[in-house]
C-alpha positions in Angstrom: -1.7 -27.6 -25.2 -2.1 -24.6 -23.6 0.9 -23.0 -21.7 0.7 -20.5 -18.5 0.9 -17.0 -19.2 2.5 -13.8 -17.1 2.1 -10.3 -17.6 2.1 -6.9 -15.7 -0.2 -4.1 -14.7 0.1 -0.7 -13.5 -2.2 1.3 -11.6 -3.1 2.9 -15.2 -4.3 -0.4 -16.5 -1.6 -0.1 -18.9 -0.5 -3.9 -19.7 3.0 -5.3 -20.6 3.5 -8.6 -21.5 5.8 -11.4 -20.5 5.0 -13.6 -23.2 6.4 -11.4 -26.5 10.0 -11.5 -26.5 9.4 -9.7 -30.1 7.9 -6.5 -28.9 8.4 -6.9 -24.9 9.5 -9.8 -22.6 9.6 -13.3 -22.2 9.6 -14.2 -18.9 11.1 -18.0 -18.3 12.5 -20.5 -15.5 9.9 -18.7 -12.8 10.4 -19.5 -9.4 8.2 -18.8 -6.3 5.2 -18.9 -7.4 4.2 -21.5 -4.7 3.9 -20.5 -0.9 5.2 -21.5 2.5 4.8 -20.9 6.1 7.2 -20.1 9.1 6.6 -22.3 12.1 8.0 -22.3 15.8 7.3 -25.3 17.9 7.1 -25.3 21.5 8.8 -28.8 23.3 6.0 -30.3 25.8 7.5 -33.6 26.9 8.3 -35.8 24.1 6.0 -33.6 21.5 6.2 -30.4 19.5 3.7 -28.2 19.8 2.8 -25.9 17.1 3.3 -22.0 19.0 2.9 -19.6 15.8 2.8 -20.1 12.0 3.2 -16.8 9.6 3.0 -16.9 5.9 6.2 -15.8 4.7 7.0 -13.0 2.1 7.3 -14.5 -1.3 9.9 -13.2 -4.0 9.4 -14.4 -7.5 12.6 -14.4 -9.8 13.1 -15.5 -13.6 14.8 -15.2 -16.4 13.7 -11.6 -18.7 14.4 -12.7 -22.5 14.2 -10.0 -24.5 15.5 -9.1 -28.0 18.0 -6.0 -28.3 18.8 -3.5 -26.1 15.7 -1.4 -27.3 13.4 -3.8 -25.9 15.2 -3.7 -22.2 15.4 -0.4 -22.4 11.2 -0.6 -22.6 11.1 -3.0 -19.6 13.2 -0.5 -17.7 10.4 2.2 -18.7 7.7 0.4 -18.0 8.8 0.0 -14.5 9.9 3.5 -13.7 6.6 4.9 -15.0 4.8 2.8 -13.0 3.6 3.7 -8.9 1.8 0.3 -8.9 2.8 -2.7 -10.1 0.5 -6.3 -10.6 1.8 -9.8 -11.9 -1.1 -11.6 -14.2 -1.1 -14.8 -14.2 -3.4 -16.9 -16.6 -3.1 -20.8 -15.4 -4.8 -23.7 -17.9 -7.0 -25.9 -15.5 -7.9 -29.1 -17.7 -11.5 -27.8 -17.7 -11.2 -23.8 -17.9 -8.5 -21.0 -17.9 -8.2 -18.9 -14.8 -6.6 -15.5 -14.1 -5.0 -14.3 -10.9 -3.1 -11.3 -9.5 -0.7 -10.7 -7.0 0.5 -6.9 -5.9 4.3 -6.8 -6.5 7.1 -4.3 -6.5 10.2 -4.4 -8.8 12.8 -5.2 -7.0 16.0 -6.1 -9.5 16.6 -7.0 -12.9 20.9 -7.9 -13.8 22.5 -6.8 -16.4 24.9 -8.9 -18.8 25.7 -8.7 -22.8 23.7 -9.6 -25.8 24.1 -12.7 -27.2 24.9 -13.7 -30.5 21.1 -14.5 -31.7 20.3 -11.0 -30.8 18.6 -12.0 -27.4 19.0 -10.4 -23.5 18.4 -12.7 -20.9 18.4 -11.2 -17.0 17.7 -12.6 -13.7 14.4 -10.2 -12.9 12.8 -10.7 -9.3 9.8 -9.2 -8.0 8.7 -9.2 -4.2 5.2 -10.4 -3.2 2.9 -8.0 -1.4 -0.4 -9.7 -1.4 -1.7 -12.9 -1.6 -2.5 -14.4 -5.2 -6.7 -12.6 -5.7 -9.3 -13.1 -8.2 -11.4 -10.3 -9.4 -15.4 -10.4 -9.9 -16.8 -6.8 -11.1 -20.4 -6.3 -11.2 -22.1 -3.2 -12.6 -25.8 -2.1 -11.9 -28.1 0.7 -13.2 -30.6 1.0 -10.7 -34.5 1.9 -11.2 -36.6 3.4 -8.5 -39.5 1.4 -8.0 -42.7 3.5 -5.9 -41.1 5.1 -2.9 -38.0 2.8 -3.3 -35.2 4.0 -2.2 -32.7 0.6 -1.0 -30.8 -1.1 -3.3 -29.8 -4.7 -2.3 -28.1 -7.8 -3.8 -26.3 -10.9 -4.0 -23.9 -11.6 -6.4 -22.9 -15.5 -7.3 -19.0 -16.2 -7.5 -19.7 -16.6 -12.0 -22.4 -13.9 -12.1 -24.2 -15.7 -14.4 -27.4 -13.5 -14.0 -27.7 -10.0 -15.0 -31.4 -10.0 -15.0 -31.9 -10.1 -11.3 -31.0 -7.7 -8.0 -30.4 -11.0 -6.3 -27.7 -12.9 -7.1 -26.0 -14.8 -4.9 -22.4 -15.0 -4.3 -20.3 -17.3 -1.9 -16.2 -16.6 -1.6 -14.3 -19.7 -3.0 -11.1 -18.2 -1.9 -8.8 -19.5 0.5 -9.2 -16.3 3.3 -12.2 -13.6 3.6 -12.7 -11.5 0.1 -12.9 -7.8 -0.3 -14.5 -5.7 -1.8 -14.0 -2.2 -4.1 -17.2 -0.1 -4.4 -18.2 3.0 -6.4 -21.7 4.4 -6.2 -22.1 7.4 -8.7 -23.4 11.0 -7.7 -25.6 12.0 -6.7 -26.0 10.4 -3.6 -26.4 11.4 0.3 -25.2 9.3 3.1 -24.9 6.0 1.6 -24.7 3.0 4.0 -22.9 -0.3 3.3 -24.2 -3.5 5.0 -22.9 -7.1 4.9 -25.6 -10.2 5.8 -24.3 -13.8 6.3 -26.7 -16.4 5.5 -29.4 -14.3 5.5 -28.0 -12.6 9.2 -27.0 -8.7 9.4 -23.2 -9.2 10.3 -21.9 -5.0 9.4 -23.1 -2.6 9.1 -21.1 1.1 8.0 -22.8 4.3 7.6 -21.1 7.4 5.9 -21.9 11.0 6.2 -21.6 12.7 3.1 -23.2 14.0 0.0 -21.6 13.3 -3.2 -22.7 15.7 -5.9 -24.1 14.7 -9.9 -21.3 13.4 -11.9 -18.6 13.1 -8.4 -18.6 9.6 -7.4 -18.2 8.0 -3.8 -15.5 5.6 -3.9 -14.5 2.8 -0.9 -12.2 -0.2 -0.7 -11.6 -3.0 1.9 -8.9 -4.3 -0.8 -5.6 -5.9 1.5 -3.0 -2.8 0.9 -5.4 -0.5 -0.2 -8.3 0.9 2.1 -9.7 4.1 1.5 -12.8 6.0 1.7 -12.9 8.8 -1.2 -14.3 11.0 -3.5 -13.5 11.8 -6.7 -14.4 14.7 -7.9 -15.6 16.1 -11.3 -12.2 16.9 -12.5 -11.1 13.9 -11.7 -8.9 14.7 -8.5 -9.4 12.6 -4.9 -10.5 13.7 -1.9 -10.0 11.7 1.4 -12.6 10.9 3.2 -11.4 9.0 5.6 -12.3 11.5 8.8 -14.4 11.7 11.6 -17.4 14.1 10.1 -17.5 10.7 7.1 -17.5 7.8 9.4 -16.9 6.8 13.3 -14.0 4.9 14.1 -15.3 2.9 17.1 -16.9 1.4 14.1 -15.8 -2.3 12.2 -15.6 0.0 8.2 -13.4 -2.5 7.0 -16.1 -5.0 5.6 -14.8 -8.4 4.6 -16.8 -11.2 3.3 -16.4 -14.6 4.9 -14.9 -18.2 3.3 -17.6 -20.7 1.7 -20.9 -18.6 2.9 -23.6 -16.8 1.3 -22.8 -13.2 1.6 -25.4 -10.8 0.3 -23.7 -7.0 0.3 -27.2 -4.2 1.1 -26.3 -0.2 0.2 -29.2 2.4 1.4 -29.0 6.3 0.9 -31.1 9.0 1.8 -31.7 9.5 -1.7 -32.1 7.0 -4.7 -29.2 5.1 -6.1 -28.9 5.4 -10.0 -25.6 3.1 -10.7 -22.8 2.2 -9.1 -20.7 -0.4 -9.6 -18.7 -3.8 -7.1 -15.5 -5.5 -7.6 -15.0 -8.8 -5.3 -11.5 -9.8 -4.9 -11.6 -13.4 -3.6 -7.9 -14.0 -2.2 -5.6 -17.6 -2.1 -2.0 -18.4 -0.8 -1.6 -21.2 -3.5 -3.1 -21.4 -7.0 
């Protein structure tokens, strides 16, 4: 039988595992992996009436088993090196295996004495600040066809079709899904457009001409909104002005719950590749 699985991930993509207690951590005993809501009812007669409801602020604790002070020492540095942190989590469903992430930060880890087998075990929290999100990536090369010059597509929530520009994709999460995009130079004032069952529902335009080998980068990720380029050695520059985009305008795009969402980019130019992460979001998993 397979068991759950936890692990982390910095904003380097470097991984460290909470399943090795040889050559990292086992994490046990975790708590606060569910959810819950804060609600304050208003008396009208001899009812309650529901007046607001907020999601509270998870913290997830557990036990950090590791063996020697070596390998505590490596948790310790793992953390301190890190700016971003993310918990994996990899839950056996009876029919398939699934993997989720939640942002986190460090937020404690106790200290004690070795015991006599050799082995650490600490009281380690972490606190929540996102909801638990999937992640869908989908990468295109694009061909000019005639005097082509739009890319569109759907994506489906499996992406089982490569061979198509359509594919279709509908959110399964639990609130609206997000998205990550990076379209590679060059490329001139690309536009980003969101259609709902076939209907144009946003539409952003950006002014800006990203040069051969820069890349234009944008992300409507909760926590993480930016509009940015990066440039050839390898450095960031915001975007996020007035010349790049207007802000009587709706540029966070969001895709909604259980519809057909079809994501169009145009440019004044031709697209060659860019590449789409989805990240469908849920409060319980």
């Amino acid at each position: 039988m397979e068991v759950r699985k936890f692990g982390l991930i910095n904003e380097k993509g470097e991984q460290y595992s909470l399943m090795d207690i040889q050559n990292y951590s086992l994490l046990t005993d975790p708590e606060g992996l569910g959810y819950e809501y804060s609600i304050e009812y208003e008396q009208v007669g001899n009812v309650f009436v529901e007046n607001t409801r907020n999601l509270n602020q998870n913290t997830i604790t557990g036990t950090l088993n590791t063996i020697g002070y070596e390998n505590y020492f490596k948790f310790i540095e793992f953390i301190e090196h890190s700016e971003k942190l993310r918990l994996h989590y990899v839950i056996p469903y009876t029919e398939n295996t699934a993997e989720y992430y939640r942002d986190v930060d460090f937020e404690s880890i106790s200290k004690t004495e070795i015991q006599l087998n050799g082995v650490i075990s600490e009281k380690v929290s972490f606190k929540c600040k996102s909801l638990w999100y999937s992640v869908n990536t989908a990468n295109y090369i694009i061909e000019a066809r005639d005097d082509e010059i739009r890319w569109d597509f759907k994506w489906d929530s499996r992406f089982v079709s490569y061979s198509k520009r359509d594919l279709n994709y509908i959110n399964k999460g639990q609130t609206e899904a997000s998205i990550q995009l990076t379209i590679n130079g060059e490329v001139v004032n690309p536009v980003l457009s969101l259609y709902v069952e076939g209907e144009l529902a946003q539409t952003i335009p950006f002014t800006c001409s990203i040069a051969e080998y820069e890349k234009f980068m944008y992300s409507s990720k909760d926590g993480d909104t930016y509009v940015k380029k990066q440039n050839t050695d390898g450095t960031y520059t915001d975007l996020f002005n007035l010349s790049v985009i207007s802000f009587d305008n709706n540029n966070v795009l969001k895709l909604p719950v259980g519809k057909n969402s079809q994501i169009r980019i145009t440019a004044d130019d031709n697209i060659s590749s860019a590449s789409i992460q989805v990240f469908s979001y849920y409060k319980g998993v």
